[in-house]
C-alpha positions as CSV (number, residue, x, y, z in Angstrom):
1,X,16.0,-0.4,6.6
2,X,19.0,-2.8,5.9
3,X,21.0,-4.2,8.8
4,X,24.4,-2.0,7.9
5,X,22.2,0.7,7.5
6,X,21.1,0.2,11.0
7,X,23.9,-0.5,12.9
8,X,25.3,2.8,11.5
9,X,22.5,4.4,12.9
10,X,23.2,3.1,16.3
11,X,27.0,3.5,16.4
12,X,25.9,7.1,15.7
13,X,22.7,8.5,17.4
14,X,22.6,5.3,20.5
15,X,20.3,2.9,20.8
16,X,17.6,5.1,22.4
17,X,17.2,6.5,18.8
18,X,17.0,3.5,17.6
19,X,14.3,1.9,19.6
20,X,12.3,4.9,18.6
21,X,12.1,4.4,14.8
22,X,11.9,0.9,15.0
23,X,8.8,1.2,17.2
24,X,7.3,4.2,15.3
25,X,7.7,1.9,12.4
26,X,6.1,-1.0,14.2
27,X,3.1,1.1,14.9
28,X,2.7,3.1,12.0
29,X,-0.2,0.7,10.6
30,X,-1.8,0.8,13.8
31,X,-1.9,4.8,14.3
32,X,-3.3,4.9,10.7
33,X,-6.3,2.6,11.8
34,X,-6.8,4.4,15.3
35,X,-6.6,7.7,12.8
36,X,-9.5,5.9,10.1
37,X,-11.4,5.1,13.5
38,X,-12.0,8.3,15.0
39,X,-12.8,9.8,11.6
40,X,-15.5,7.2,11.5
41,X,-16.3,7.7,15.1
42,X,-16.7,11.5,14.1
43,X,-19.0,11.0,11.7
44,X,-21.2,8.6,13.7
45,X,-21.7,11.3,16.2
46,X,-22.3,14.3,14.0
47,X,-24.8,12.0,12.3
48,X,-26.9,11.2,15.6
49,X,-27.1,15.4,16.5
């Protein structure tokens, strides 16, 4: 996202809004490994039954 592009966003939807996506972007990369981790997890246990 762009800087103008951003302080658009905040002049229009506040900067609650804005926090949000920033820190949904921030952890994007870390949901997808928690996401490839349980998958894994998963198929370590059904393995051991």
């Amino acid at each position: 996202m762009e800087m103008d592009q951003m302080l658009t966003a905040a002049a229009n939807y506040g900067f609650p809004m804005l926090v949000s996506c920033y820190l949904l972007v921030r952890m994007e990369n870390k949901i997808d490994q928690l996401s490839t981790n349980i998958d894994a997890l998963t198929r370590v246990i059904a393995a051991a039954k």
